[in-house]
SELUM-799073 format. One record per residue (C-alpha): residue in one letter; z, x, y. Coordinates in steps of 0.5 Angstrom, whole numbers, plus 2048, in hexadecimal, padded with zeros to 3 digits. Layout:
! residues N
aZXY...
This chain:
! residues 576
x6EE75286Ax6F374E868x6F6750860x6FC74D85Cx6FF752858x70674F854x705748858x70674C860x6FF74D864x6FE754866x6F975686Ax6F475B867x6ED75F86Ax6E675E866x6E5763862x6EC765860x6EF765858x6F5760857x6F9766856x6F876985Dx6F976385Fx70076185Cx70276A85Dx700768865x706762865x70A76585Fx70A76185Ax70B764853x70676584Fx70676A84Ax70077184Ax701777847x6F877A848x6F877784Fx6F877C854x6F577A85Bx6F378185Cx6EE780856x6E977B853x6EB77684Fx6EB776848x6EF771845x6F177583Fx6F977483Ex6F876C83Ex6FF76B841x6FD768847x6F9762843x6FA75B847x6F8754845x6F375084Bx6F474984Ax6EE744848x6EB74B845x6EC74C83Dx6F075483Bx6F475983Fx6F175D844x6F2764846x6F476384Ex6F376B850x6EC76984Fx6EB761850x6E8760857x6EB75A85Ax6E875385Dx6E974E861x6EF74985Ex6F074D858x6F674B856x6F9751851x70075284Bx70375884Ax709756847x70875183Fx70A752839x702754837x70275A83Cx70875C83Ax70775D833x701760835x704765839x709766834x70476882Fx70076D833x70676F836x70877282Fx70177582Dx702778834x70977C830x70577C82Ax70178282Dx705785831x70B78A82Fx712789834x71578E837x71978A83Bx71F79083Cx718795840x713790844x71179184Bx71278984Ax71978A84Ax71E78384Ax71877F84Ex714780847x70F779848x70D77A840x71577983Ex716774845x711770841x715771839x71B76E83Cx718767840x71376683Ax719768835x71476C831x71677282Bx71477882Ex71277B827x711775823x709779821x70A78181Fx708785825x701785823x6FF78C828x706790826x702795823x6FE796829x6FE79D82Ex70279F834x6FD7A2838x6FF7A683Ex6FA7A9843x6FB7AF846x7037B0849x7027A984Dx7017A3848x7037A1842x6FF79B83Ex703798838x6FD794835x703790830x70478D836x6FE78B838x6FC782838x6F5783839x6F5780841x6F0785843x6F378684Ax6F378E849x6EB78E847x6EA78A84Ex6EE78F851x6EB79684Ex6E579384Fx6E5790857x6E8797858x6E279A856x6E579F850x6E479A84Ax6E879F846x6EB799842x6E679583Dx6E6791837x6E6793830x6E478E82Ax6E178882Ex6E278282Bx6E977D82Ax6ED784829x6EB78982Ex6EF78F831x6F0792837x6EE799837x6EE79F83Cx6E77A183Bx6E57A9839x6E07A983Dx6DF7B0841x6DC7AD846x6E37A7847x6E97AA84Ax6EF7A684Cx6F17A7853x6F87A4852x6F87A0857x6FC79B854x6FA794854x6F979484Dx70079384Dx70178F853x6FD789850x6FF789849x703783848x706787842x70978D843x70479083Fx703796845x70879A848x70A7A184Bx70C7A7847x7137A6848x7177AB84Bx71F7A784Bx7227AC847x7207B384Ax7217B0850x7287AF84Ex72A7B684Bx7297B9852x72D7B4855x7337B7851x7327BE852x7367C2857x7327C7858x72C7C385Bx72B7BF861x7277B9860x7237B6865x71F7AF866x7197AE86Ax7177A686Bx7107A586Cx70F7A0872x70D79A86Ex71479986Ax718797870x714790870x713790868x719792864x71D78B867x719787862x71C78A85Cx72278885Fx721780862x71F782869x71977F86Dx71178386Cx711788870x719788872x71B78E876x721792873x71F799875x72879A875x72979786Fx72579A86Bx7277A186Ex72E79E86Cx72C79C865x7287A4864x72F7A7867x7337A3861x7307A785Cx7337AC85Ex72D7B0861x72E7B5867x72A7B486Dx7257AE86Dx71F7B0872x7197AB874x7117AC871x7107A9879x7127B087Cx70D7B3877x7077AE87Ax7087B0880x7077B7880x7017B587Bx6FF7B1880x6FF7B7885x6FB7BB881x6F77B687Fx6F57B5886x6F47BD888x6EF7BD882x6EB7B7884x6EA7BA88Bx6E87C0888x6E27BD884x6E17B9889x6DF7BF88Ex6DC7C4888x6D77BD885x6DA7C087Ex6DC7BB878x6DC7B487Cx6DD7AF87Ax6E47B2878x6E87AE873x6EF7AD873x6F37B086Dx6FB7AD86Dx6F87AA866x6F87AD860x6F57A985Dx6EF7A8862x6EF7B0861x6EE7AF85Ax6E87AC85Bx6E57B085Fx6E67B685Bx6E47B4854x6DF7AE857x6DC7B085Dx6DD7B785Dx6D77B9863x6DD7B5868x6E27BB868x6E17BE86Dx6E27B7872x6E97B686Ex6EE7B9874x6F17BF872x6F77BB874x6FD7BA86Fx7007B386Ex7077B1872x70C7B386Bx7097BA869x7097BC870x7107B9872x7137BC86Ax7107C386Dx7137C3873x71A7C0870x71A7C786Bx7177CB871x71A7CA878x7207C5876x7227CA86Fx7227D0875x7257CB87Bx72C7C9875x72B7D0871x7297CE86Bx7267D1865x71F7CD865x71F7CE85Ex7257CA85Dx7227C3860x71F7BE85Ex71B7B9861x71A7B285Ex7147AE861x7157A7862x70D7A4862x70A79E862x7057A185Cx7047A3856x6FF7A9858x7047AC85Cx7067AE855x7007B2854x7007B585Ax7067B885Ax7047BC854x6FE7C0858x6FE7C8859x6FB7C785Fx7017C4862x7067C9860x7097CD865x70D7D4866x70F7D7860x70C7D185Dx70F7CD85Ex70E7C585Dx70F7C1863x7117BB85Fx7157BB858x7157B3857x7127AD859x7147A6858x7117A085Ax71379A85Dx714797857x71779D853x71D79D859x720795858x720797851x72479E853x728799858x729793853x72A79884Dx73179C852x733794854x73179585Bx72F78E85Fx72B790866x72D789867x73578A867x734792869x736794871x731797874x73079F876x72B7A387Ax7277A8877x7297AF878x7277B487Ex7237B887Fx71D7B587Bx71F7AD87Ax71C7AB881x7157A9882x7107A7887x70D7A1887x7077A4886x70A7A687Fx70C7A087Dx70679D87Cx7037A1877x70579D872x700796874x6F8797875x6F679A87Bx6FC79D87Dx6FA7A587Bx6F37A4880x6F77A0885x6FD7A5885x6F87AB885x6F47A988Ax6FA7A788Fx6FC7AE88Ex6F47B0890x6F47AC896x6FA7AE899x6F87B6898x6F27B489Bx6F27B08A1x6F97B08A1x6FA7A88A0x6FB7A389Cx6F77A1896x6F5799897x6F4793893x6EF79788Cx6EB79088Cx6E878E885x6E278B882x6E378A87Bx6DC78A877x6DC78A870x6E378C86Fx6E3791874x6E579287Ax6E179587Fx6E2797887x6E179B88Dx6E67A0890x6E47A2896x6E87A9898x6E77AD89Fx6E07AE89Ex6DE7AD897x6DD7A5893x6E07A688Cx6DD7A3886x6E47A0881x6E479D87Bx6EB79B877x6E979A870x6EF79686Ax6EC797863x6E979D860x6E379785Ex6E1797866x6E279E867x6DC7A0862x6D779B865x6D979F86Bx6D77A5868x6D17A4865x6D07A186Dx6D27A886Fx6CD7AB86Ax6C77A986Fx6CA7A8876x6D07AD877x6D17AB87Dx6D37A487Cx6D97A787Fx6DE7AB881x6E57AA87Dx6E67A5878x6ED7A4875x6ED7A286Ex6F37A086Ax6F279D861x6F7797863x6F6791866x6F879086Dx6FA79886Cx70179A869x70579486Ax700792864x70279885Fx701799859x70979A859x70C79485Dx70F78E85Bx70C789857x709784858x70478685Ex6FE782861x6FB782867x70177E86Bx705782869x70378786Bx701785872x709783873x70B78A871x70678D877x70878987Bx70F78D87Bx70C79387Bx709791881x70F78E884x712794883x70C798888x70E79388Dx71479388Ex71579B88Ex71579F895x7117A5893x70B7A288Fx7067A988Fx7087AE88Ax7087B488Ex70D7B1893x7127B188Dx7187B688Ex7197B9888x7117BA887x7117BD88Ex7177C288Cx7147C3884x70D7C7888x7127CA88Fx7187CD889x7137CE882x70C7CC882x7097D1887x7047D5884x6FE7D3881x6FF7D587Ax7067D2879x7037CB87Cx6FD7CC878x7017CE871x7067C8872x7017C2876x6FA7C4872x6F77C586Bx6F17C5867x6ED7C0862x6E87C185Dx6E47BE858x6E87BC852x6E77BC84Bx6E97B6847x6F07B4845x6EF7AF841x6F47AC83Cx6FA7AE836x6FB7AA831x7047AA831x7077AA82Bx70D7A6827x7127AB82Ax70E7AB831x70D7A3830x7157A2830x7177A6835x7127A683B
């Protein structure tokens, strides 16, 4: 049908809002609670519109259009009235503009300064307000809180509902619920669909920086596969850039030591992950099994489901797998001391953040595998805070011999890739070819196939979202043998969705940074991760024995006890 917004006609799909109609043709229309991941809400009132020959203003997040409609976004009438909630907004919402994972593209003071309104003409009326942190994941400052709802959506499509409302009525709170039967599993998304800032990752800047000046420690960073397509946003660059070469530049700027890729990691995950899978397979035990890369899907299991153990692959995710073979085969192959390196993650996701801190990770003389890790978000802001510009920087490569992926590594970071990089490993053991086309059928938001490998049809599944994943679950409760091997990730559309990436992140956003990924599988001689080189030497020169494979490349889970939340205090509440 044919709309008119602003005197131009545009063309518009029945049953779409103004907005989304306005958004598809870029037309600045203001929207702070409107996500397209959630339900419409109409809560912040910014995105109110005037419909010819209609009395009163309409909010075009969730005003269906119709044929000839004819639409204003831009009076003196809506302006005042955008002026005025705009600043009933900033009268619930404390800033701290210096330490927001919004950074310079904050919408909130985008808006103040087009509609020229005072940020603190009301008294922040939510200032004494608790900072919460969950974990050693996540912190919710609930100062900064506007009301949107978006978090709760969120806590609840995954399935968790760890966070509720307190005091229902015109002045509600959001709240961490003291549920024992309620725990967060960190995934983040709270985070990433804030338009607020109030949610954010336990910060690590500083503690990152102090061994970066000690002589006496060799600092290392390992990139997770999906930063090579993400870190470019928070610097101007296209979705889903490739700048795999400057970010290794950039990380080398701050003076680190080696810069080695998680990607290597995935490929030996891969490896053993592949092993693993045949072997279940052959003894009929633990099926389906469940891919276990994300910690906060490990979460889940443990505390919400913790029957399922036992079809979690013993298998450890790329990152602790690759920081105990930077402190074993790397620390022997230079001479070091393991004790005197420090490895820092750098993750898409805020649960990777817990995940460090598990005993059962640890490696000889207990050691942790990774010391740090820093999102996506919390490298540009390492970047920006050190005036380093990737857009400016010469690019250099990673280093040898633990900086260079097989395809199959890649593209872990983007849904599906830990299945299809595991069964391209299965297939060529053995058949000895390669793995065809996987061809999909997605139901219900699950996307399900059949692989045929030599004589046996295996059942797959690829889940995104911890929500789908518990409907599985409690599928599997009735029928185990729905399938054979499920991949699971909390994320939409996997890691390049992490709770730690670059806001904002919606659904095309996120295809865009797959495709790179993607792109990078294809372009890449040696796409199955036991061909990889370095993989073939690590298990020719080190990984030779069962034991020293199974204390670096596997663990153990178990049913966990609730985190469940602190309150900070004033000192604390400064400071984190």
């Amino acid at each position: 049908m044919k709309i008119i917004i602003d005197g131009k006609t545009y063309l518009a799909r029945k049953g779409e809002t103004i907005l989304e109609v306005a958004q598809r043709n870029h037309l600045e229309i203001p929207a702070l609670c409107y996500h397209s991941d959630l339900k419409i809400k109409s809560n912040c009132r910014l995105c109110l519109v005037e419909i010819r020959g209609k009395k009163g203003l309409f909010p075009s997040c969730s005003t269906i259009v119709e044929p000839g409609m004819e639409i204003i976004t831009d009076s003196p009438r809506i302006r005042r009235a955008r002026k005025i909630n705009l600043e009933l907004i900033f009268a619930q919402h404390r800033e701290e503009c210096q330490d927001c994972l919004w950074g310079f593209r904050c919408q909130l003071l985008n808006f103040a300064r087009k509609y020229k309104i005072k940020i603190d003409r009301f008294e922040d009326r939510k200032k004494n307000y608790p900072v919460y942190q969950f974990g050693p994941a996540i912190i919710f400052d609930s100062s900064k809180c506007i009301d949107c709802r978006n978090c709760l959506e969120v806590c609840q499509k995954q399935g968790v509902g760890f966070l509720e409302t307190k005091e229902k009525g015109a002045f509600f709170r959001i709240v961490p619920s003291s549920d024992k039967n309620k725990d967060c599993i960190y995934c983040g998304q709270c985070a990433l669909h804030c338009p607020a800032g109030a949610f954010e990752g336990v910060g690590e800047f500083e503690e990152v920086e102090k061994p970066l000046k000690d002589k006496n420690k060799i600092v290392i960073f390992q990139y997770a596969p999906s930063i090579r397509t993400t870190i470019g946003e928070e610097f101007g660059f296209a979705y889903g850039k490739v700048l795999t070469n400057r970010l290794v530049a950039g990380i080398k700027k701050l003076g680190v030591d080696k810069v080695f890729d998680v990607s290597v990691g995935a490929d030996f995950t891969t490896v053993e992950e592949a092993k693993e899978l045949a072997e279940r397979i052959k003894e009929k035990r633990d099926l389906p099994m469940f891919t276990s890369c994300c910690p906060s899907w490990v979460k889940f299991v443990e505390f919400y489901y913790p029957q399922f153990i036992p079809n979690l692959t013993t298998v450890r995710s790329p990152h602790i797998i690759l920081g105990g073979l930077i402190k074993t085969y790397w620390a022997e192959k230079v001479k070091i001391n393991p004790k005197k390196i420090i490895v820092v993650s750098i993750m898409p996701c805020l649960a990777k953040k817990y995940e460090i801190t598990r005993n059962e990770l640890f490696i000889q003389d207990k050691i942790k595998p990774v010391d740090y890790v820093l999102t996506t978000r919390e490298l540009a802001y390492l970047f920006h805070r050190h005036q380093i510009d990737l857009r400016k920087i010469k690019p250099r490569k990673p280093d040898n011999p633990l900086g260079f992926p097989s395809g199959a590594g890649v593209i872990y970071g983007a849904s599906g890739g830990v299945m299809e990089s595991a069964l391209r490993t299965l297939a060529k053991n053995i058949t000895g070819k390669k793995l065809g086309k996987i061809k999909f059928k997605e139901v219900d938001g699950i996307k399900k196939a059949r692989v045929k490998i030599g004589s046996r049809s295996l059942k797959i599944g690829v889940i995104n979202g911890i929500g789908k994943a518990k409907e599985i679950l409690e599928k599997l409760k009735i029928n185990p043998s729905l399938f054979d091997y499920l991949e699971v990730m909390a994320c939409w559309d996997g890691c390049i969705g992490g709770g730690g990436q670059p806001v904002p992140t919606n659904e095309e956003i996120r295809k865009k940074r797959a495709e790179g990924l993607r792109q990078i599988d294809k372009k890449k001689k040696v796409r199955i991760a036991q061909e990889n080189p370095i993989v073939k030497k690590v298990y020719q020169e080190f990984l030779t024995e069962p034991d020293k494979i199974h204390s670096l490349c596997h663990t153990f889970y178990s049913h966990k006890p609730r985190v469940g939340f602190k309150i900070l205090s004033a000192n604390q509440k400064n400071n984190h």
